[in-house]
C-alpha positions in Angstrom: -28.0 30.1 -37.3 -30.3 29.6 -34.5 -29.6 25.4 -33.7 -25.8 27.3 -33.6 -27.1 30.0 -30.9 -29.3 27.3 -29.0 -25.9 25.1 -28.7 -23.2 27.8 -27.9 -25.2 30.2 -25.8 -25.8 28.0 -22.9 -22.6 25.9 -23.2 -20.4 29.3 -22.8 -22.7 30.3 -20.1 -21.6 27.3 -18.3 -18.1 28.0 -19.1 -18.1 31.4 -17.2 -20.0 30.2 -14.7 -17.7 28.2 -14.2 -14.5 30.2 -14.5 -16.1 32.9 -12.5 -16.8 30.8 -9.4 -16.0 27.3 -9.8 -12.3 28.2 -8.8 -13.3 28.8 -5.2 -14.0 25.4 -4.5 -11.5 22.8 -3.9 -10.6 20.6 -6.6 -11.3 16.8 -5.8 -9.4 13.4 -7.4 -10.6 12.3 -10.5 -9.3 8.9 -9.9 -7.7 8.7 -5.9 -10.5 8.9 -3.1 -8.1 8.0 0.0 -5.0 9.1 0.6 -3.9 7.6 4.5 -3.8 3.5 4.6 -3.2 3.2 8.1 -3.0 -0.3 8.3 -0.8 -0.1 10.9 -3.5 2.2 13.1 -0.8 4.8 14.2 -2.7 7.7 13.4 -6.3 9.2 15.1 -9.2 9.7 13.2 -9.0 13.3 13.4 -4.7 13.2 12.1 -6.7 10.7 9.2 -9.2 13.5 8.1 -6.2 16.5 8.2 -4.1 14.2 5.9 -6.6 13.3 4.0 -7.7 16.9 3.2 -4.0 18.3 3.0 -3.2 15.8 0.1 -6.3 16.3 -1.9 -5.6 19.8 -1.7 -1.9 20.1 -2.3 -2.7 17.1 -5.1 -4.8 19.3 -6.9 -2.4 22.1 -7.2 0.4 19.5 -9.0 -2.0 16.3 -10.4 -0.5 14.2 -7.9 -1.5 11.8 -5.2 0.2 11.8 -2.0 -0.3 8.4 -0.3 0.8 7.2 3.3 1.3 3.6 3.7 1.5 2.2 6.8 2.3 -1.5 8.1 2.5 -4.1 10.8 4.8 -6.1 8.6 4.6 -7.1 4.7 4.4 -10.7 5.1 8.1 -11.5 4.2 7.9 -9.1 1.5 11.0 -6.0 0.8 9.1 -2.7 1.6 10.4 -1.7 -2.0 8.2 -4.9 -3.6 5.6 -4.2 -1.1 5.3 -0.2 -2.4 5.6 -1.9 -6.0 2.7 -4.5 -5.9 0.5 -1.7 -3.9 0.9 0.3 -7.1 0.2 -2.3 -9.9 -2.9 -3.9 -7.8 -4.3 -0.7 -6.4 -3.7 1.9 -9.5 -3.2 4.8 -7.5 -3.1 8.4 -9.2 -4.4 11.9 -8.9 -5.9 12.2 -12.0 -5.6 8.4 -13.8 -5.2 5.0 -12.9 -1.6 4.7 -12.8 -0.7 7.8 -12.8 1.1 10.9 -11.1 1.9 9.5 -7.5 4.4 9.9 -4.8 4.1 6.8 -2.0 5.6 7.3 1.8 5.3 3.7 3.0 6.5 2.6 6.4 6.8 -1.2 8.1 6.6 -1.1 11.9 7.6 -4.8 12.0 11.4 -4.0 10.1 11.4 -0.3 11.0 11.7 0.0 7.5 10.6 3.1 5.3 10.5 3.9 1.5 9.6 6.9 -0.9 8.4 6.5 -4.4 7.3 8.7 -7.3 5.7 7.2 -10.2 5.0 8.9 -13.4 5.2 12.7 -13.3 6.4 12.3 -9.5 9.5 10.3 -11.0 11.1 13.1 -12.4 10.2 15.9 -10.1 11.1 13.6 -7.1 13.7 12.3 -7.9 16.0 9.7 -6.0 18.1 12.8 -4.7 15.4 14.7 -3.8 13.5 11.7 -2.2 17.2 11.2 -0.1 16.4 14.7 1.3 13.0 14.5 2.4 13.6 11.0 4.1 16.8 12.8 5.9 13.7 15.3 7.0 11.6 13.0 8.5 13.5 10.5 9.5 14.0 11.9 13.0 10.1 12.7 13.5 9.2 9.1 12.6 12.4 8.1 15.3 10.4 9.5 18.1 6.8 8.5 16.9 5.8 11.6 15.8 4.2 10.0 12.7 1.3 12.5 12.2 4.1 15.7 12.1 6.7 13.1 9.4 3.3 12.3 7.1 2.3 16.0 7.2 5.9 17.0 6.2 6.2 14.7 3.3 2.9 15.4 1.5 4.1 19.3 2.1 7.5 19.4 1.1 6.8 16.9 -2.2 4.3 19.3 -3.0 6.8 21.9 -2.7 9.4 19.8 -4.8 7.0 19.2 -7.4 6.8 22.8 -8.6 10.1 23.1 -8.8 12.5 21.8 -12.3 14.8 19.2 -11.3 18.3 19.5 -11.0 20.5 17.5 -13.7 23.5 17.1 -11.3 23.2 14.2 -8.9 25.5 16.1 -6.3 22.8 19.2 -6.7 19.5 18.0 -5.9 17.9 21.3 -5.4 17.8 23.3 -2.3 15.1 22.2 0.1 12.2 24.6 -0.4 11.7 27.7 1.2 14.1 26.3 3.9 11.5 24.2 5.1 9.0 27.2 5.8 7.0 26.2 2.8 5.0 23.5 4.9 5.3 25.5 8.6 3.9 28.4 6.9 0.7 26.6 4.7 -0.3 24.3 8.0 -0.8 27.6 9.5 -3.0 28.9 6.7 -4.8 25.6 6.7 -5.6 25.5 10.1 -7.2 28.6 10.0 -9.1 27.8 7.0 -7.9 30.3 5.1 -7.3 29.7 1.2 -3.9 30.4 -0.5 -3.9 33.9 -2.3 -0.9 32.6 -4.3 -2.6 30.0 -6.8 -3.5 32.3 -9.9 -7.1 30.8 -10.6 -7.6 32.9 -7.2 -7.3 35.9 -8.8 -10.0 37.9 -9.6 -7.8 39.8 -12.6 -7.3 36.2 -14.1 -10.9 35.0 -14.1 -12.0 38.2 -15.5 -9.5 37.4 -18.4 -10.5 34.3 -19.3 -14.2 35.5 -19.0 -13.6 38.2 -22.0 -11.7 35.7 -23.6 -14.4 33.0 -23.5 -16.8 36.0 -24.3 -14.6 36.4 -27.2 -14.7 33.3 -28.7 -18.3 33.1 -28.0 -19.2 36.3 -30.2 -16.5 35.0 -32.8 -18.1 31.7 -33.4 -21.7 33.2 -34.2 -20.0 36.0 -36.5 -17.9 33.7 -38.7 -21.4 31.3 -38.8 -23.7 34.3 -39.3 -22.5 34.5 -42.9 -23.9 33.3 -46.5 -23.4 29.5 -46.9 -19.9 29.2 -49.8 -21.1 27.1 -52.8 -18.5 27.9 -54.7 -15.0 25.8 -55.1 -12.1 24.4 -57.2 -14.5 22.2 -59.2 -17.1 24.8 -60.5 -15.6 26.5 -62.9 -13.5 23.6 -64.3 -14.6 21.4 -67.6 -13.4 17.8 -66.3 -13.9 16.9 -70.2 -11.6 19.1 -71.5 -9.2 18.8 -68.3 -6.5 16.2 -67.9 -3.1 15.8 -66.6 -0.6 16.8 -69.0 2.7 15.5 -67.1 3.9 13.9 -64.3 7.3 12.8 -62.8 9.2 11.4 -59.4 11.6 13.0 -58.0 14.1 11.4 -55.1 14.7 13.7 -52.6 16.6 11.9 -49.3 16.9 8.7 -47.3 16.7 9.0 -43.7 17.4 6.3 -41.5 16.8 6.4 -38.4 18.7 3.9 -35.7 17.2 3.3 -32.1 19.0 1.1 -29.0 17.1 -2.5 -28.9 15.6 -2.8 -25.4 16.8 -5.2 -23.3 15.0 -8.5 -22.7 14.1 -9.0 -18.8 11.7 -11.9 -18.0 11.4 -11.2 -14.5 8.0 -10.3 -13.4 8.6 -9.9 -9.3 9.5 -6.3 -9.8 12.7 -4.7 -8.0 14.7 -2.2 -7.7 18.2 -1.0 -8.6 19.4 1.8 -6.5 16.8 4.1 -5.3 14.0 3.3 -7.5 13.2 0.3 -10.0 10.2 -0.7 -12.5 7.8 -2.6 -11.2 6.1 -5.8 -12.0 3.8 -4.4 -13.9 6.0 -2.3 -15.7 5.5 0.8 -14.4 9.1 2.8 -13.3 9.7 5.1 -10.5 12.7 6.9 -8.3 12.9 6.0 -4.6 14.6 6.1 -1.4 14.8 3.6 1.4 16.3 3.6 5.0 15.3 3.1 8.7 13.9 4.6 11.4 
């Protein structure tokens, strides 16, 4: 009883500690430390930092990276094999390697830009829903305004993210909050304010989950405060007098079960068939391409 004390006590205390105040600090990556690739150097260091920080955030609140890729050409490469390889070799992922992700990459040399969403990001953006947000910031990246088309991305993928996908191709979804959704959170981050909306905010839900941790706590050391059980099937039974006295089979169904044999592809570039594509390494994802 008290080895069970000296291991639960301080473990729940470290539990509420946590729920109580740990919520008021920013989550960080488990896996993704940088966000912005500028290789093409079209951002300041200052736009860097604000990106950086607005997709660690926002990644927190749906386990997803938000990368920006940019480049002074791909050496020959499509921008979709470019995006491609950058995901097998680099392992991107909010909160694995290889894992939830959505990719804005742009080539300065073929004016070229692409969307991606691997894993989780897949589904929620979709090719559809990737066709809207490049329509978005299309015009933004037209007129060099790459700082206010990276910004709207990360936001309105975000936004997408929490939002069920449509199953009609013609129906992507409407565009969130009419495109307040990121005009009205850049305000709130630029003033340093945190978002009241996220629940763990809430001081009614960490108190919850406090009693209920409590709970639990106080139930555990109950149920173990009890007499040790030394009785069981075995005690009471004679095994010499004891034995089996009949036993049969009986044949109850046959279930077969039929599945569609994958289809063999040997080719290991990667690729893409309309908007998105599986990559070399095997790993699938939606997408959208175009200029700008």
């Amino acid at each position: 009883m008290r080895l069970c004390k000296n291991i639960f006590l301080p473990l729940m205390m470290a539990l509420l500690l946590m729920v109580t105040g740990g919520f008021s600090i920013h989550a960080e990556s488990i896996n993704q430390k940088q966000f912005v690739f500028d290789y093409a150097g079209l951002l300041t260091d200052q736009e860097v930092t604000q990106l950086e920080s607005l997709a660690n955030e926002l990644g927190a609140d749906s386990d997803t990276a938000y990368l920006i890729i940019t480049a002074n050409g791909t050496d020959g490469m499509d921008i979709v094999d470019y995006v491609e390889d950058f995901y097998d070799e680099n392992a991107p992922g909010y909160d694995q390697p290889h894992g939830n992700t959505a990719i804005l990459a742009i080539d300065m040399e073929e004016r070229d830009i692409y969307l991606a969403g691997f894993k989780k990001a897949e589904q929620f953006l979709n090719d559809q829903r990737l066709d809207v947000i490049l329509e978005e910031i299309t015009p933004a990246l037209s007129e060099e305004n790459y700082y206010e088309a990276f910004s709207e991305f990360i936001s309105s993928s975000h936004s997408y993210m929490g939002i069920e996908p449509e199953t009609s191709a013609e129906n992507p979804g409407s565009y969130p909050d009419d495109n307040d959704g990121y005009q009205h959170y850049e305000e709130e981050y630029y003033a340093g304010e945190n978002s009241s909306d996220n629940i763990f905010f809430q001081l009614w839900f960490q108190l919850i989950v406090s009693f209920i941790v409590g709970g639990a706590v106080v139930g555990i050391l109950t149920y173990n405060s009890g007499g040790r059980v030394t009785v069981n099937s075995g005690t009471y039974m004679n095994s010499n007098s004891s034995k089996v006295l009949d036993r049969h089979d009986r044949y109850l169904r046959k279930t077969v079960t039929r599945v569609k044999k994958p289809s063999n592809n040997n080719n290991n570039s990667g690729g893409f068939t309309g908007g998105g594509g599986i990559t070399g390494g095997g790993h699938s994802h939606s997408g959208s391409r175009g200029k700008f």
